[in-house]
N, C-alpha and C positions, 0 to 999 in steps of 0.2 A: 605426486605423479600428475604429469598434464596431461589434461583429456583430449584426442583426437578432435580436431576441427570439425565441426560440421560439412558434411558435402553438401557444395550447390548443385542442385539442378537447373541445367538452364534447357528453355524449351523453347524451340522456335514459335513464333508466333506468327499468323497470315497475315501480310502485309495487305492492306487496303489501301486501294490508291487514292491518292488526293485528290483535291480538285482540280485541280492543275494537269495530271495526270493520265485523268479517265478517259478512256478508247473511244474516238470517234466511233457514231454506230455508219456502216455505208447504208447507201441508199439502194432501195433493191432496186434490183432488176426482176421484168416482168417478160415472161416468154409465151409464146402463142402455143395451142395444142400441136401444132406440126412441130412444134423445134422439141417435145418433149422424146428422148431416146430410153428404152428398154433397161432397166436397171442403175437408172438417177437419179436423185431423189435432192430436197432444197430447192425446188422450186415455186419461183410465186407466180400466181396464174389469177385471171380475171376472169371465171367464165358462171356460164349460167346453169343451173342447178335444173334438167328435165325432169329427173324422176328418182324417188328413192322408196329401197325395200331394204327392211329388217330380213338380214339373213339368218342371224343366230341371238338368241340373248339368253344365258344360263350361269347358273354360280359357280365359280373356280373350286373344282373338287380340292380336300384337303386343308381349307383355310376356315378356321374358325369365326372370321366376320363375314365371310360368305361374300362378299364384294361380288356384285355380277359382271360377265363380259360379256357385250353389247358390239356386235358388228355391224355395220350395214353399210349395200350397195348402192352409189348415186350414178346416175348417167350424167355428167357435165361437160359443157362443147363452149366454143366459141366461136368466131365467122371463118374458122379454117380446121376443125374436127372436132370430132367427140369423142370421149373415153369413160372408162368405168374408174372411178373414184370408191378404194376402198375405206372406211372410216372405223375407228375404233372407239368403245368408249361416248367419251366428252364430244370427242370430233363428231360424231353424226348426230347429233341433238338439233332442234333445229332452235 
């Protein structure tokens, strides 16, 4: 009696691109505090840093490494407005 073949499995695998390949990165674009509109976000900006206050800092209920979360508010402007910069984390470290 001959035994059933083995089945292959074949798995896709992630292609990585070559060198040849790899995705230009573009050059950013930088926009002043007036061109910033109401729920857009990806923006790069040059401004200056006035003032910052810790709004909250406490540990994520439910999580057994207790990891903290850390907000804080900055006022940063540049020579045409100024705005509240919210930060999370990492981001408001100075």
């Amino acid at each position: 009696m001959a035994s059933p073949a083995p089945r292959q499995q074949h798995q896709q695998k992630a292609k990585l691109p070559s060198p040849q390949q790899h995705q230009q990165l573009r050059k950013p674009v930088f926009v002043t505090v007036d061109q910033l509109l109401p729920g857009t976000f990806g923006h790069n900006l040059v401004v200056k840093v006035v003032s910052t206050k810790l709004v909250m800092q406490r540990a994520r209920p439910g999580l057994s490494n207790a990891r903290q979360v850390r907000i804080s508010e900055s006022v940063v402007g540049d020579q045409t407005g100024v705005i509240v910069f919210t930060a999370r984390n990492e981001q408001g470290k100075s």
